[in-house]
C-alpha positions in Angstrom: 0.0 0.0 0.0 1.2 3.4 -1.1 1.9 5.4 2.7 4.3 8.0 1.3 5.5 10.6 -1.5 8.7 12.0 -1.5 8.2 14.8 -4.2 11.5 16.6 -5.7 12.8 18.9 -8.9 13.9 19.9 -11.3 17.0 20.2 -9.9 16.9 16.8 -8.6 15.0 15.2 -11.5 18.1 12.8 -13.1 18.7 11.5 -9.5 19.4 8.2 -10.2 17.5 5.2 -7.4 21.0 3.7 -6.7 22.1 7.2 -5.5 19.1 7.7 -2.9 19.8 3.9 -2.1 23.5 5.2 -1.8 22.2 8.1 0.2 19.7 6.0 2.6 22.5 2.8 3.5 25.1 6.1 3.7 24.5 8.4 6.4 20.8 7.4 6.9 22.5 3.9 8.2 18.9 2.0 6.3 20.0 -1.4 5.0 18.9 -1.4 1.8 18.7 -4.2 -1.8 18.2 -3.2 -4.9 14.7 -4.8 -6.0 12.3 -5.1 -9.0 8.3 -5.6 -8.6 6.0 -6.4 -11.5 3.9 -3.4 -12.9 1.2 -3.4 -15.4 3.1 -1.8 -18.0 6.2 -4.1 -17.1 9.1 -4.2 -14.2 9.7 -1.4 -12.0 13.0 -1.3 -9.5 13.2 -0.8 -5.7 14.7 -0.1 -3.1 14.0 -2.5 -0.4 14.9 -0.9 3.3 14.6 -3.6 5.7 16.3 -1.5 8.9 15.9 0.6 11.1 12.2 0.5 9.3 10.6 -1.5 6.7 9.5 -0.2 3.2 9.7 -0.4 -0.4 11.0 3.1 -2.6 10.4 3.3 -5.9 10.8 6.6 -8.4 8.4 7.8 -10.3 9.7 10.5 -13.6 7.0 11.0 -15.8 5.1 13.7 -17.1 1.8 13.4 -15.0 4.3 13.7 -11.8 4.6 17.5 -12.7 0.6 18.0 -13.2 0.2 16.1 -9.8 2.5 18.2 -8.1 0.7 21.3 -8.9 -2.6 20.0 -7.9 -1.0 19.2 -4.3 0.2 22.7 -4.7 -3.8 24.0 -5.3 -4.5 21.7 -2.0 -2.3 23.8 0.4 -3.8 25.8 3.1 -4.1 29.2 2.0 -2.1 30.2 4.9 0.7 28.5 3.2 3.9 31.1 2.0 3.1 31.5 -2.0 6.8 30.7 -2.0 6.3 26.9 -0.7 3.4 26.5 -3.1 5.9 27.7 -6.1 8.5 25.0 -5.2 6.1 22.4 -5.0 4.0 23.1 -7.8 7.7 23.2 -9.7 8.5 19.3 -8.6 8.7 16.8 -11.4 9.2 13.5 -9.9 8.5 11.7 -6.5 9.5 8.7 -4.8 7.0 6.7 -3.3 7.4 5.1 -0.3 4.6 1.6 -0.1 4.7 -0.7 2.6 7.0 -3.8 2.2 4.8 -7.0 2.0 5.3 -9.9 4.9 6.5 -6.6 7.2 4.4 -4.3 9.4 2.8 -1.5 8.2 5.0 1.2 7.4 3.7 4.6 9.3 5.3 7.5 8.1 4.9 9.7 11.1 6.6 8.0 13.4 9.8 8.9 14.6 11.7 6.5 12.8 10.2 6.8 9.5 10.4 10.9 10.2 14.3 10.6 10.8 14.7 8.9 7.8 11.9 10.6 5.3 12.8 14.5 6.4 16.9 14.1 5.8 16.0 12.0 2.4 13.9 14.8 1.8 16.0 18.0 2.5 19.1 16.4 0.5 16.5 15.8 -2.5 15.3 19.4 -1.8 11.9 18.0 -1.6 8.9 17.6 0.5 7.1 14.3 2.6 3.6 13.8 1.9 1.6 11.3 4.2 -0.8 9.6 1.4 -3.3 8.7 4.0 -3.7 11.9 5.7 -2.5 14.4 2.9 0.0 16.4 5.2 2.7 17.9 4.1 6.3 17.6 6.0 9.3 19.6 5.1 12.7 20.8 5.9 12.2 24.9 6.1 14.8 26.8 3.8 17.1 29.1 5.2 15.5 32.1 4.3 12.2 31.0 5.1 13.0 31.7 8.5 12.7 35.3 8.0 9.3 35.3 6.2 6.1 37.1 7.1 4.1 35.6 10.4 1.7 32.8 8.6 5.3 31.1 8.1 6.6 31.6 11.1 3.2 30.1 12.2 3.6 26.9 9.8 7.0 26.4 11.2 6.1 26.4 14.4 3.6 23.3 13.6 5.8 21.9 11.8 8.5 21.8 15.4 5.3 20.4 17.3 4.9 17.8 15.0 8.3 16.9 14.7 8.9 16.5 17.9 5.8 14.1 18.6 
């Protein structure tokens, strides 16, 4: 079952899987295998983490992933800063995170899954949505910081729910 997107670009668009799988057995410490899973429209790779949590990554680059992305955009809270609906309305490809059959469920806001999903995320220059619930996680840029008080406020939910 589908549990998380990972959305990225253009920057990070040629980012090849064995260089997040690099990236996640690196200094994410995930033990990870190079996998394949059959698709409709043929065989699609995977990365298969099997610790500290359990899940299967595939990457998705297509030209629906850009349309998608700007629909999520549409979604946000109009609270959001104009500048965060820019970047991720600008994504064009994702990884998806599903769970990893004959493991448990893979929950994306737990704390594991978090210290794993939000580093993966910043180094991609991306963003974490949770599938099920629709929310949005992200690293703030540095100059966010700075930005008018409905961002301050957003980072400041974003802290609380980090820290859960």
């Amino acid at each position: 079952m589908l549990r998380a997107r990972l959305w990225y670009g253009p920057a990070g668009q040629d980012v090849a899987l064995d260089r997040v799988a690099r990236y996640l057995s690196g200094p994410l410490a995930c033990t990870t295998r190079p996998t394949q899973r059959r698709h409709r429209d043929g065989w699609v790779a995977q990365i298969e983490l099997r610790g500290p949590l359990c899940a299967a990554v595939e990457q998705i680059r297509a030209p629906h992933v850009g349309a998608e992305a700007e629909l999520l955009a549409r979604r946000l809270h109009p609270a959001a800063p104009g500048a965060l609906a820019r970047r991720l309305a600008a994504c064009t490809a994702r990884l998806e995170v599903h769970d990893l059959p004959g493991a448990a469920p893979f929950l994306p806001t737990t704390g594991t899954a978090r210290s794993v999903l939000l580093p993966l995320a910043y180094a991609m220059d991306g963003y974490v949505e949770e599938v099920e619930t629709g929310r949005l996680f992200y690293y703030p840029k540095p100059g966010d910081r700075r930005r008018t008080a409905p961002m301050r406020f957003a980072l400041a939910a974003l802290g609380r729910l980090i820290r859960r």
